[in-house]
C-alpha positions in Angstrom: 128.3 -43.0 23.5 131.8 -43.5 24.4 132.6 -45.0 27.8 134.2 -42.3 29.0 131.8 -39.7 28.2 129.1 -42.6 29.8 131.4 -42.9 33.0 131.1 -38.8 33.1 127.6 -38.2 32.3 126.6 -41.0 35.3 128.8 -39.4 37.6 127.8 -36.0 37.0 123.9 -37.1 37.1 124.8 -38.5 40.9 126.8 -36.2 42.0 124.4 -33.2 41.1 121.4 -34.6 42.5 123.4 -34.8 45.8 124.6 -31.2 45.5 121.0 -30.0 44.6 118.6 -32.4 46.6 121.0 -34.3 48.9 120.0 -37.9 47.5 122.7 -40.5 48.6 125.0 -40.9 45.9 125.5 -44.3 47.2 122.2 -45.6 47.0 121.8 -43.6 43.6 124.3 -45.7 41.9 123.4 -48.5 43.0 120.0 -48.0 41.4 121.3 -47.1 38.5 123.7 -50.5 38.0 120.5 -52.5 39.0 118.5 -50.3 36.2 121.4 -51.9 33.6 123.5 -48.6 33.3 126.7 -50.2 33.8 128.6 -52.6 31.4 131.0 -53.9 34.6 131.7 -53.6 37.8 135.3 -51.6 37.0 132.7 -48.8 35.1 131.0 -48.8 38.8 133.8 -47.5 40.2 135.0 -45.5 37.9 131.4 -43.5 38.4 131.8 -43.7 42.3 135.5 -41.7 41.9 133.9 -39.2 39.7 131.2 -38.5 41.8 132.8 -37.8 44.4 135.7 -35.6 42.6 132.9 -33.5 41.4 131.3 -33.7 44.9 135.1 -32.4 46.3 135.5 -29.7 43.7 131.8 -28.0 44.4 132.4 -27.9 48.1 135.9 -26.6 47.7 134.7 -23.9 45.0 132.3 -22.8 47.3 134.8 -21.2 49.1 132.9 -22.8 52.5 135.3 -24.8 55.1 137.8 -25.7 52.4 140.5 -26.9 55.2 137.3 -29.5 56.6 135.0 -30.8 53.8 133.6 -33.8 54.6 130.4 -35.5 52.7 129.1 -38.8 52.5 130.8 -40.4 49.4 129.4 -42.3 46.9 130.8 -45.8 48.8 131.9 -48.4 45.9 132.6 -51.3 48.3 129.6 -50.9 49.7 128.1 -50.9 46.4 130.2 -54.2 45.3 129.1 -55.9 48.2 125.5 -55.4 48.1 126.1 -56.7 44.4 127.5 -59.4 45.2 125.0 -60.5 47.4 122.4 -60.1 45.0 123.7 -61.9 42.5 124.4 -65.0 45.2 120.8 -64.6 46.2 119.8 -64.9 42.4 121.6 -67.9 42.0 118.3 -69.8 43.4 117.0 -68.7 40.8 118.5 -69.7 37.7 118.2 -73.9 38.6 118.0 -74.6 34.9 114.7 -76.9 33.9 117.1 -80.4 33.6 117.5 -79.7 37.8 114.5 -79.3 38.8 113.4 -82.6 36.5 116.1 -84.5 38.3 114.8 -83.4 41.4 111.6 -84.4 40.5 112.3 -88.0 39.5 114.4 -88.5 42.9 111.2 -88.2 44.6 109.4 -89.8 42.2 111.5 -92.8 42.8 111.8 -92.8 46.5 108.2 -92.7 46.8 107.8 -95.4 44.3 110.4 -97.4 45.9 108.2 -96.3 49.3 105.6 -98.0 47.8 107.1 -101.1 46.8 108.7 -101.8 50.3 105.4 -101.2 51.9 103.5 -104.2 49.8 104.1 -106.9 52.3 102.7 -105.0 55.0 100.3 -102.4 56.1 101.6 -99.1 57.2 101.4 -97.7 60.6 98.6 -95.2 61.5 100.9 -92.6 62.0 102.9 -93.6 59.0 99.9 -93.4 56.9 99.2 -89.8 58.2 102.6 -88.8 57.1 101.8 -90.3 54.2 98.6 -88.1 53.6 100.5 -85.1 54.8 103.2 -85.6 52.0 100.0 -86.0 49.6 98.1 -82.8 50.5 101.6 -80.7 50.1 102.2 -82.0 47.2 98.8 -81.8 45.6 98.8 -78.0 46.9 102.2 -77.3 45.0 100.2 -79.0 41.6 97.6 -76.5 42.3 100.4 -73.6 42.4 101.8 -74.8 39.9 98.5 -74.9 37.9 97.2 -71.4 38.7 101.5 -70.3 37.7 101.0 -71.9 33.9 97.2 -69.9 33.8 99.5 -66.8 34.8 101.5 -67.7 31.7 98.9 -68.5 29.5 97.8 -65.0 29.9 100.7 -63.2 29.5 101.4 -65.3 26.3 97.8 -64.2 24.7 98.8 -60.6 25.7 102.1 -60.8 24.2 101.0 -62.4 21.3 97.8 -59.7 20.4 100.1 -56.8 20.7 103.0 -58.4 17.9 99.7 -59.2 15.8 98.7 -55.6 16.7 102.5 -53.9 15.6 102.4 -56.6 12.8 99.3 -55.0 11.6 100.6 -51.6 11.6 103.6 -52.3 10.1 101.8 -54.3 7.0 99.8 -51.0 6.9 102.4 -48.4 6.1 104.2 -50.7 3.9 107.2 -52.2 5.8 108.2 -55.4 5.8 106.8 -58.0 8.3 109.5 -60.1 7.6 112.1 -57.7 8.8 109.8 -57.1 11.8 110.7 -61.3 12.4 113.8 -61.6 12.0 114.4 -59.1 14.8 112.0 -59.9 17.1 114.3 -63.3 16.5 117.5 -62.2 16.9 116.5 -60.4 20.0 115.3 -63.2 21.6 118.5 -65.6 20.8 120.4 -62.7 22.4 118.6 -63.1 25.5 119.0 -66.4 25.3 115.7 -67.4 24.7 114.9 -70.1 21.6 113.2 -68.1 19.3 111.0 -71.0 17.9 107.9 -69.3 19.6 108.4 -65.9 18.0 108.7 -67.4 14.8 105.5 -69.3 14.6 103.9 -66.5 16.1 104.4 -64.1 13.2 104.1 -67.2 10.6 100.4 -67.4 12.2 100.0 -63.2 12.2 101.3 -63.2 8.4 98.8 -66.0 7.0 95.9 -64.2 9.0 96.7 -60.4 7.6 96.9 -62.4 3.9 93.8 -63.8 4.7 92.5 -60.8 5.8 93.4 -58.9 2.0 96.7 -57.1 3.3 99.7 -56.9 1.2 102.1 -58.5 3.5 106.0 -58.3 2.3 108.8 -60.9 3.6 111.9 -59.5 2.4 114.7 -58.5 4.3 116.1 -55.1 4.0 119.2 -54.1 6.0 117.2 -52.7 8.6 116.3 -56.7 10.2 120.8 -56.7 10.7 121.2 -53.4 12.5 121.9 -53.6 16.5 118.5 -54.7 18.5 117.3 -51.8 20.9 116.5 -53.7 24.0 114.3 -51.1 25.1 112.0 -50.7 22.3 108.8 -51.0 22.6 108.0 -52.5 20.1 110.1 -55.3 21.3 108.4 -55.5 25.1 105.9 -57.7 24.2 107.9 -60.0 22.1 110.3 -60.6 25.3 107.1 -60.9 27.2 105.9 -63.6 24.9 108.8 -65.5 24.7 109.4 -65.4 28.5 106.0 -66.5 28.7 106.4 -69.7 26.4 109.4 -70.4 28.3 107.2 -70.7 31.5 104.4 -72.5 30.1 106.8 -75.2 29.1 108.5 -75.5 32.2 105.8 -75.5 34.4 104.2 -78.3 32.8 106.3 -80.3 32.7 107.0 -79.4 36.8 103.1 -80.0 37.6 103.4 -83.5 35.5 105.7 -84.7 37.2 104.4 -83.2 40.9 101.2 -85.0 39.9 103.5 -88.6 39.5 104.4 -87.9 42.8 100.4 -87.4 44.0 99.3 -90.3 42.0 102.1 -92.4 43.4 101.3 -91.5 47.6 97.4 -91.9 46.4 98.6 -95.9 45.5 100.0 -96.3 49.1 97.7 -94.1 51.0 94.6 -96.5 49.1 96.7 -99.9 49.6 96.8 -99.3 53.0 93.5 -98.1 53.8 92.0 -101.8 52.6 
């Protein structure tokens, strides 16, 4: 659809449900740029101005107290700011998986290097119940950490029955499972996701249908090099999947390395308790 015809339909969707049902037209596009509606922030406001021109004109075409309309406008600063925030707050949470391992090792090495000061001499009492503190906190994050990867695991075995489910379908009317691949694939990539999972997965689903007597084809037709729908369903569980291998990965590596850290506050706590 072309942007400005977007920028119109968005507006005219805010606007109207203000008119008919009073909903906030502030809080109304704000939903809608956190639902992905929006291509940029400069489209945002373009949508606010709209809304409230066709906010203006209704009142005004009412004929009712056109020298005094006033009505709570759709508020793009307010909008931009609450944004902006957001995205600050999100910023926690894309630590890549190379931080958090550096992270790791510092205190892998500090309590190593704990550990190594501490061979002369005995620790205090209360430096030794610091020392199991540290331990139990630790061993409680493993545990997270644990039960987090189990969470994974799961929604990888979901993921994974409902591509062999499509797969099957697709085999069954004749389409090709290799086109069915190669965009699952490319959809990944494009959310910046390796798609080495994804293509295992349906090597693994096309060597059991073959096994199981179904006629499986591989080629490509131009269908696997059209644009990816995002919001196909058919693609959900592949996303799902992939996020999910992602996860798995990350988190074991975390808990490894969290585990270092137990192992290596188990050394002192038992050096110091001969």
């Amino acid at each position: 659809m072309d942007i400005i015809q977007r920028i119109k339909k968005l507006a005219h969707e805010v606007s109207e449900g203000y008119i008919l049902f009073g909903a906030d037209m502030t809080e109304a596009i704000n939903k809608k740029y956190n639902d992905g509606d929006f291509d940029n922030k400069e489209m945002l406001k373009r949508v606010c101005e709209h809304a409230n021109q066709n906010v203006y004109l209704a009142k005004f075409n009412s004929g009712e107290n056109r020298g005094n309309i006033s009505f709570p406008i759709a508020d793009f600063n307010a909008i931009k700011e609450n944004i902006d925030e957001s995205e600050q707050s999100m910023e926690l949470y894309d630590t890549p998986p190379e931080d958090f391992r550096s992270a790791l090792e510092l205190v892998i090495d500090n309590a190593t290097s704990a550990q190594q000061e501490k061979t002369a001499g005995k620790l205090s009492g209360e430096s030794v119940n610091e020392a199991n503190e540290f331990r139990n906190r630790f061993a409680q994050f493993s545990n997270a950490l644990g039960m987090m990867k189990t969470a994974a695991e799961s929604e990888f075995e979901s993921g994974f029955n409902l591509i062999y489910h499509d797969s099957k379908r697709i085999v069954a009317n004749g389409d090709s499972l290799g086109d069915m691949a190669k965009i699952a694939s490319r959809c990944v990539m494009e959310d910046g996701i390796s798609p080495r999972g994804v293509m295992t997965t349906y090597a693994i689903i096309e060597k059991e249908l073959t096994n199981s007597g179904y006629s499986v084809r591989n080629d490509f037709t131009k269908t696997s090099s059209l644009k990816i729908n995002h919001k196909s369903l058919t693609l959900r569980p592949v996303k799902e999947m992939s996020l999910a291998i992602e996860k798995m990965a990350v988190l074991t590596e975390m808990k490894s390395r969290v585990d270092q850290i137990v192992s290596a506050f188990d050394s002192v706590i038992k050096k110091n308790a001969t």
